[in-house]
FIKELO-304892 format. One line per field, with one value per atom (N, C-alpha, C): residue number from 1; chain; x, y, z. Coordinates in steps of 0.1 Angstrom, whole numbers. Layout:
BEGIN
k = [NUM; ...] $
c = [A; ...] $
xx = [X; ...] $
yy = [Y; ...] $
zz = [Z; ...] $
end
This chain:
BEGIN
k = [1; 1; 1; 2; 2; 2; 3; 3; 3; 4; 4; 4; 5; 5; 5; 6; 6; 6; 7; 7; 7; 8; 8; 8; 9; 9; 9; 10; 10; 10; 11; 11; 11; 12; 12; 12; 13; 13; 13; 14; 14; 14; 15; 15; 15; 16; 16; 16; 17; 17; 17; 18; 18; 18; 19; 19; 19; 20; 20; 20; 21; 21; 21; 22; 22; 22; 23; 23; 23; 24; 24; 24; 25; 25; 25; 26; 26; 26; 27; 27; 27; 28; 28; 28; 29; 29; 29; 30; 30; 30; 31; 31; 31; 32; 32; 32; 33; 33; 33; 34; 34; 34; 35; 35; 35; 36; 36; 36; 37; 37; 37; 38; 38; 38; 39; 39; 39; 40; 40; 40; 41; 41; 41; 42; 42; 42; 43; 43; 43; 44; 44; 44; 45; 45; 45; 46; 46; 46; 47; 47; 47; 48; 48; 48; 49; 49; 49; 50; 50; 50; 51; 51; 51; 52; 52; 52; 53; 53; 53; 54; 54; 54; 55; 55; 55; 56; 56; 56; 57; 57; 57; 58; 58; 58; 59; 59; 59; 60; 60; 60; 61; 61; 61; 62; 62; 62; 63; 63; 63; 64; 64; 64; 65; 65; 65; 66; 66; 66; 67; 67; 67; 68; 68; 68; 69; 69; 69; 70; 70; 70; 71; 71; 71; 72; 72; 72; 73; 73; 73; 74; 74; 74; 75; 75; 75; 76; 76; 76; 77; 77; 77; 78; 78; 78; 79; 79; 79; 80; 80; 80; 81; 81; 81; 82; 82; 82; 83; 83; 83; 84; 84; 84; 85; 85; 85; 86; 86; 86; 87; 87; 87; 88; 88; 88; 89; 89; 89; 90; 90; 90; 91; 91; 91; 92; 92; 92; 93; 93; 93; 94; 94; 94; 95; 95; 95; 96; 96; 96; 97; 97; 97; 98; 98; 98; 99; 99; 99; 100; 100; 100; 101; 101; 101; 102; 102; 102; 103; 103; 103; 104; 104; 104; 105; 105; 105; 106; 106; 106; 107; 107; 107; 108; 108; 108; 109; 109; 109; 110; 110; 110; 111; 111; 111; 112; 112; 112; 113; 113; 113; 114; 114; 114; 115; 115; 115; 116; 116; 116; 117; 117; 117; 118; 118; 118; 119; 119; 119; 120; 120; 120; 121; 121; 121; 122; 122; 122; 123; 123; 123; 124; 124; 124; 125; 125; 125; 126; 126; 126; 127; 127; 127; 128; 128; 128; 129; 129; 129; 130; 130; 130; 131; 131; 131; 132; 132; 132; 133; 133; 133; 134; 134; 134; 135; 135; 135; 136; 136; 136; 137; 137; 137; 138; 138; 138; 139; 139; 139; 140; 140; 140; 141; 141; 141; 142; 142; 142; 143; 143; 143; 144; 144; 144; 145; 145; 145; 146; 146; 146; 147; 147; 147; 148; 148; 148; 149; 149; 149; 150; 150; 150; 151; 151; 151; 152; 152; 152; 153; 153; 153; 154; 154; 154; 155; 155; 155; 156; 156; 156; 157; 157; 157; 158; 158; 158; 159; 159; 159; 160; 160; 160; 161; 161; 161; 162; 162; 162; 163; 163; 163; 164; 164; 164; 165; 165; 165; 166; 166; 166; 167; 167; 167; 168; 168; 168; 169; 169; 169; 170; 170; 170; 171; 171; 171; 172; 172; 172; 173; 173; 173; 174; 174; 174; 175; 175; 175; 176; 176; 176; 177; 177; 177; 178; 178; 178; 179; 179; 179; 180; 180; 180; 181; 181; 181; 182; 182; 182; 183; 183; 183; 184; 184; 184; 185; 185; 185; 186; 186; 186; 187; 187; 187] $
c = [A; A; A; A; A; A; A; A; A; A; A; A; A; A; A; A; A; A; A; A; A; A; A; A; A; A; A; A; A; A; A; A; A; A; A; A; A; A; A; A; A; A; A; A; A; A; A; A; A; A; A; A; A; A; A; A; A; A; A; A; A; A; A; A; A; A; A; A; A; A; A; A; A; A; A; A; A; A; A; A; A; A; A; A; A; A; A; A; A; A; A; A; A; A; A; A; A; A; A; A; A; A; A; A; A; A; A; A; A; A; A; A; A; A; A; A; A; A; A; A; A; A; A; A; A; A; A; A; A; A; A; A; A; A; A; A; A; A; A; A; A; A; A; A; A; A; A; A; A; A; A; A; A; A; A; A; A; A; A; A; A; A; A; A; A; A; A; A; A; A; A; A; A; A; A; A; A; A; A; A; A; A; A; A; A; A; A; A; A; A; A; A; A; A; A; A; A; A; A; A; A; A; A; A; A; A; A; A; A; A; A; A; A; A; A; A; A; A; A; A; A; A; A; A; A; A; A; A; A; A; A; A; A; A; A; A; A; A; A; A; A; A; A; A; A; A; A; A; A; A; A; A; A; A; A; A; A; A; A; A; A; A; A; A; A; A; A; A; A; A; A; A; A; A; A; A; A; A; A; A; A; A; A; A; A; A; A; A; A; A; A; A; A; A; A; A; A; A; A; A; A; A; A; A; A; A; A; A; A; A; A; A; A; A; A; A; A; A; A; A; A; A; A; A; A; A; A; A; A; A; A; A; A; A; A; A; A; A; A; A; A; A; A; A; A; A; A; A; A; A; A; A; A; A; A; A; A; A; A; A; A; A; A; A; A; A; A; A; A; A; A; A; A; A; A; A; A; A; A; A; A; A; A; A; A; A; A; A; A; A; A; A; A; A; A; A; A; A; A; A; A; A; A; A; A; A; A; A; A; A; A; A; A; A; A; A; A; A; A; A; A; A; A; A; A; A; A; A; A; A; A; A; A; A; A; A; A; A; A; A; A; A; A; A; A; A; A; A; A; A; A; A; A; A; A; A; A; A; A; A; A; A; A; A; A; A; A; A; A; A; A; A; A; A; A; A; A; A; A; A; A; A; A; A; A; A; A; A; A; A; A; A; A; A; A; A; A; A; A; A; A; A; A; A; A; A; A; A; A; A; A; A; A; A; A; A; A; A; A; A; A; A; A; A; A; A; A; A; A; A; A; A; A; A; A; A; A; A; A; A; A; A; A; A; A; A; A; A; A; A; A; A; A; A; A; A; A; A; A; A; A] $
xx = [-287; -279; -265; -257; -249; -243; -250; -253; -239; -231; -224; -231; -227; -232; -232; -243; -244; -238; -224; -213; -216; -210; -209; -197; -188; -181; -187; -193; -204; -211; -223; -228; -224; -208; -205; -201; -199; -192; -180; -171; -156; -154; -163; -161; -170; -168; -167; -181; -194; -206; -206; -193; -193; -201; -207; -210; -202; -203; -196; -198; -179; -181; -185; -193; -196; -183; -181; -169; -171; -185; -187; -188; -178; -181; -189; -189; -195; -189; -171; -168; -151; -144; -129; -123; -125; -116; -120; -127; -133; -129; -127; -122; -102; -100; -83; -81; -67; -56; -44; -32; -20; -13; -24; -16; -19; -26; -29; -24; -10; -2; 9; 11; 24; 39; 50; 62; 62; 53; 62; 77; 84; 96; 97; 115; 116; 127; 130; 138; 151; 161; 172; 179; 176; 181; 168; 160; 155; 153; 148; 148; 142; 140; 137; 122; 117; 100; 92; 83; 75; 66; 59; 51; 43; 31; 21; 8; 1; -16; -23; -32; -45; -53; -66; -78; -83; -92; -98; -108; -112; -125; -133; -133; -145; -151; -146; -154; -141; -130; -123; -117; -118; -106; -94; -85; -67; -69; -61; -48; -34; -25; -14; -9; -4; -1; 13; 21; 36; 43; 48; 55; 65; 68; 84; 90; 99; 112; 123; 125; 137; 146; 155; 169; 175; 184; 196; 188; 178; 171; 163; 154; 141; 134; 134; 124; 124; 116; 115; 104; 101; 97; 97; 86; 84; 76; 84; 82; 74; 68; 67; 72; 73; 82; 67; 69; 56; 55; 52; 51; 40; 41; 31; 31; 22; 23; 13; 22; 12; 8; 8; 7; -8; -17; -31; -39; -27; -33; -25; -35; -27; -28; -35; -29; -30; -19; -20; -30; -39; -49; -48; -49; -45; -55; -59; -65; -57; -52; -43; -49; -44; -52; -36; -34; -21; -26; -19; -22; -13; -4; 7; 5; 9; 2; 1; 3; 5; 7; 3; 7; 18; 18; 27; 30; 38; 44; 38; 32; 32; 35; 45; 50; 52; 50; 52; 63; 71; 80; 81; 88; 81; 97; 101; 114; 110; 113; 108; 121; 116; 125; 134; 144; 151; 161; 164; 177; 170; 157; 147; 155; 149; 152; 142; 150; 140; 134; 121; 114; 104; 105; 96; 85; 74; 63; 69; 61; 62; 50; 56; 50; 36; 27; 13; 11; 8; 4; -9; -10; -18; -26; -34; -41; -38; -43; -38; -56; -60; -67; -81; -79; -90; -88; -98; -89; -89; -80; -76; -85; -90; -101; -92; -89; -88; -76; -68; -54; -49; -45; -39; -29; -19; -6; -10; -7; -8; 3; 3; 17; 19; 15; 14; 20; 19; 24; 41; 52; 59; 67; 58; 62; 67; 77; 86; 102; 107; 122; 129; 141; 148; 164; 171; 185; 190; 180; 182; 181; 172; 164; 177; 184; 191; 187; 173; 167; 158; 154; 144; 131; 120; 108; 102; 110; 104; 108; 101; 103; 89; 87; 82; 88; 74; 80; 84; 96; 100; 100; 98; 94; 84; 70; 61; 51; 56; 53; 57; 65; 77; 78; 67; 70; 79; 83; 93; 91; 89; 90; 76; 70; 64; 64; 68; 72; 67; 66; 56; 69; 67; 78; 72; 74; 68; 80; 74; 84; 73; 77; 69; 59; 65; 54; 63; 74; 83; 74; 81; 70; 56; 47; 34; 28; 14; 11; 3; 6; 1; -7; -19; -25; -31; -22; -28; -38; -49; -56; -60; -68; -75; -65; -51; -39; -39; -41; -45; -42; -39; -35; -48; -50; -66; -62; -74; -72; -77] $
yy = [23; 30; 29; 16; 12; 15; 20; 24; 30; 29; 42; 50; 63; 78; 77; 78; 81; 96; 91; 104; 95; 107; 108; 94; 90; 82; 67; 68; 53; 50; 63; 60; 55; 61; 54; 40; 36; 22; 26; 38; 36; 35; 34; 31; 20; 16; 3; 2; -8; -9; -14; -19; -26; -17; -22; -13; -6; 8; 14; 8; 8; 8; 17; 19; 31; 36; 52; 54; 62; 67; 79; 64; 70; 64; 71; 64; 73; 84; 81; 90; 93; 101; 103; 89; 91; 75; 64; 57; 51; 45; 62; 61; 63; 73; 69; 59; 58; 46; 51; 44; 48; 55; 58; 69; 82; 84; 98; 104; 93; 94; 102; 110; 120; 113; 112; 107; 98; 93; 88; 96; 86; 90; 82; 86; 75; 74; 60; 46; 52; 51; 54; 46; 34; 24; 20; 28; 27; 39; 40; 55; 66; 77; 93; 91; 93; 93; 107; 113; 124; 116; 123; 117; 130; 129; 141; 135; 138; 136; 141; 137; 147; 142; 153; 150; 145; 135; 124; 139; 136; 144; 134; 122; 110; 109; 115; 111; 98; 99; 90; 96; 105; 109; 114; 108; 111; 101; 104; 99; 98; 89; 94; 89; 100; 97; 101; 86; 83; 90; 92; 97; 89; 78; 76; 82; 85; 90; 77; 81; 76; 75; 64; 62; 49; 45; 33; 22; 22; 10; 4; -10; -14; -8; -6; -3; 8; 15; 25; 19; 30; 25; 38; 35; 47; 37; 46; 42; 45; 44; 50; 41; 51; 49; 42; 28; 28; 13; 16; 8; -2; -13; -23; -33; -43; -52; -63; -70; -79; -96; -101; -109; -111; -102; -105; -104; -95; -97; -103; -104; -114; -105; -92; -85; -73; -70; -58; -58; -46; -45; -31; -23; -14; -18; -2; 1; 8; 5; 11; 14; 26; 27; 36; 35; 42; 43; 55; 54; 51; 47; 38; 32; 30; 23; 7; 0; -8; -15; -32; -30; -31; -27; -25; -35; -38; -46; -39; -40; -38; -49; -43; -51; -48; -52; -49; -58; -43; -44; -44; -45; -46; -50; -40; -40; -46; -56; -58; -63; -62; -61; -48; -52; -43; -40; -53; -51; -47; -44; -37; -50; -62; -75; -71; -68; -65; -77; -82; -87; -82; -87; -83; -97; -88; -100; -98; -114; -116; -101; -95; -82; -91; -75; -83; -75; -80; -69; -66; -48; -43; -38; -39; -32; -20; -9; 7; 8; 20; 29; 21; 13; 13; 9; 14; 7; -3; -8; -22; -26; -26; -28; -40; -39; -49; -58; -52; -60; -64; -76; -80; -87; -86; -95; -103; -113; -117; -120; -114; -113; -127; -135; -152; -163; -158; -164; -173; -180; -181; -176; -168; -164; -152; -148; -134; -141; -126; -128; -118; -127; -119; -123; -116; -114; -132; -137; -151; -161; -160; -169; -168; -161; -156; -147; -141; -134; -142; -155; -165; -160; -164; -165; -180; -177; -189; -187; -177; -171; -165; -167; -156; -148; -138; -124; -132; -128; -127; -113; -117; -103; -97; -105; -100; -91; -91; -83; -67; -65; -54; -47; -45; -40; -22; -21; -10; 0; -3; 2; -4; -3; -4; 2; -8; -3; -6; 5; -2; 1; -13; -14; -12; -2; 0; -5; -10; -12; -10; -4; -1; 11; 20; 32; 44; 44; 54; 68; 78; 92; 88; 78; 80; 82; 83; 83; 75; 69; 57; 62; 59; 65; 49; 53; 44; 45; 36; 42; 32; 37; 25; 18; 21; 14; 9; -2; -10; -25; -23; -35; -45; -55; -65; -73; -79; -92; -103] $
zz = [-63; -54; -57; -62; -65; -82; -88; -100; -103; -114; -120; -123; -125; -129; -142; -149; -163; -167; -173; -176; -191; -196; -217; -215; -209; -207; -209; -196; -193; -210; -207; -219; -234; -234; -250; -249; -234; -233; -227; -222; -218; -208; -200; -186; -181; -168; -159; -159; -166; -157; -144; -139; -128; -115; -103; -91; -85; -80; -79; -62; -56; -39; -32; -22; -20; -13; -11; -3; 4; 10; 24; 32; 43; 57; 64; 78; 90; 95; 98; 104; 98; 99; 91; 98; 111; 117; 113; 105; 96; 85; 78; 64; 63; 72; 72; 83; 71; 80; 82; 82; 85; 72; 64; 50; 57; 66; 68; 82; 88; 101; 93; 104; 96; 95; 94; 94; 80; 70; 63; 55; 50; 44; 32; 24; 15; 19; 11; 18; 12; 15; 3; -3; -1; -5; -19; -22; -33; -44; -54; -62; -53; -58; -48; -57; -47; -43; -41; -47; -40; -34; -19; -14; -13; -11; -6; 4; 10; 15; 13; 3; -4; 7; 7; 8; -6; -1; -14; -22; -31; -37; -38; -41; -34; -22; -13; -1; 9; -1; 10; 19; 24; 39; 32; 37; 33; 22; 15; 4; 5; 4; 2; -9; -19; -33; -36; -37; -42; -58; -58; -79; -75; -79; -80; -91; -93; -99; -106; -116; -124; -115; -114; -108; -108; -100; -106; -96; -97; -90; -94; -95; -99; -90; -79; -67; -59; -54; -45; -37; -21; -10; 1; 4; 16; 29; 41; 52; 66; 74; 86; 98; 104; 120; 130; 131; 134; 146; 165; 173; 174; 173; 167; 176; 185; 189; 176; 168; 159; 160; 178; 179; 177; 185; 179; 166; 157; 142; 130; 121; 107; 94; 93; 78; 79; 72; 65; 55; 55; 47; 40; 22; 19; 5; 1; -11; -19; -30; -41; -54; -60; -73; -77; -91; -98; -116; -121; -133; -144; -137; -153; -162; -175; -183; -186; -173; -170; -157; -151; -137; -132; -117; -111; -100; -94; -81; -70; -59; -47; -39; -27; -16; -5; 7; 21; 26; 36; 41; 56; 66; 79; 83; 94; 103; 119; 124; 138; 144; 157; 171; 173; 187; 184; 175; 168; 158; 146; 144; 135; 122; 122; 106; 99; 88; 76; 72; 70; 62; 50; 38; 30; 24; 17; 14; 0; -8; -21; -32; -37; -41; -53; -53; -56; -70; -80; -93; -89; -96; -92; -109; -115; -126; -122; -140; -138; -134; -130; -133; -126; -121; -108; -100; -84; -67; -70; -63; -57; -47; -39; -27; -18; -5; 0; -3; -4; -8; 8; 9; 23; 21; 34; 33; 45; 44; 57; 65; 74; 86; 92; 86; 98; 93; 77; 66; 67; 64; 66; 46; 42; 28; 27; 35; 37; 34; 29; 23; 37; 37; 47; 44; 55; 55; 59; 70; 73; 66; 58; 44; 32; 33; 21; 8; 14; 5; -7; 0; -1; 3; -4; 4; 11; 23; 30; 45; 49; 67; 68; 82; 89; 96; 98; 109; 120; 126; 144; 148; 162; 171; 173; 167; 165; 175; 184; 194; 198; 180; 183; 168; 160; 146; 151; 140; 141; 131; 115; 106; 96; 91; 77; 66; 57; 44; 29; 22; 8; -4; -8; -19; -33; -41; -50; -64; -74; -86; -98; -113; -126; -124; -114; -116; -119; -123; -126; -134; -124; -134; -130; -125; -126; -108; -105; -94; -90; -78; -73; -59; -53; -43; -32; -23; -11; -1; 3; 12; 23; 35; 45; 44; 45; 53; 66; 67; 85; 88; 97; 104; 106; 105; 113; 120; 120; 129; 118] $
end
């Protein structure tokens, strides 16, 4: 059931014998997450980003697929405007897949209270050219960089009762496309 599809691919050996995950859910609320809420943007304090929302042709729901762009930065980053109480949960949870020829940095960003303090997580390499499944940060962590830390990793979130902003920090995907999915908060 789990089987890859015997494509001319498989067969010569170029592709993955690994099991494929399955990706029909039950229902669309299921399969999207917060890539398929409307308002994201890009940060400007990093390079110019296209963003778009596909529908998957897998069977995943939404997509939302980043291009960063060339510019005078290591990093780019897109955001959504987003009310959060995160005292009863501990991760961010997201599926990433990008096709650069090489990996890339993923990192979460997260603005809380009213004075919206930036915190960021320690960024995660990601391989090119298959999902990531299940990548999580955990929000409980005291392994966030901030403005207080000196741009150290050694804080936690404050305010947690009060997220404002979330943010994906992307770095090494310049010109290529990166696609996020089942973007969600847990417990």
């Amino acid at each position: 059931k789990n089987a890859p599809p015997l494509t001319k691919e498989f067969l010569l050996g170029l592709a993955s014998a690994a099991p494929a995950r399955p990706t029909v859910m039950a229902s669309p609320e299921e399969v999207d997450g917060l890539e398929a809420k409307e308002g994201w943007d890009v940060e400007d304090w990093g390079n110019p980003v296209e963003i778009r929302v596909d529908d998957s042709a897998e069977g995943r729901g939404k997509v939302m697929v980043v291009k960063p762009k060339t510019g005078d930065h290591d990093k780019c980053a897109v955001s959504l405007l987003l009310k959060e109480d995160l005292t009863k949960l501990t991760n961010l949870t997201l599926e990433v897949r990008h096709n650069a020829n090489a990996p890339i940095q993923i990192a979460l960003a997260v603005r809380m209270g009213a004075e919206e303090k930036y915190f960021e997580s320690r960024a995660v390499s990601v391989a090119p050219g298959q999902w990531k499944y299940d990548l999580k940060v955990d929000l409980m962590t005291k392994d966030f960089k901030s403005e207080a830390s000196n741009w150290e990793y050694r804080t936690g979130l404050s305010d947690l009762n009060e997220l404002r902003r979330l943010t994906l920090v992307i770095q090494g995907a310049e010109g290529k496309e990166v696609a996020f999915d089942r973007i969600r908060l847990e417990k």
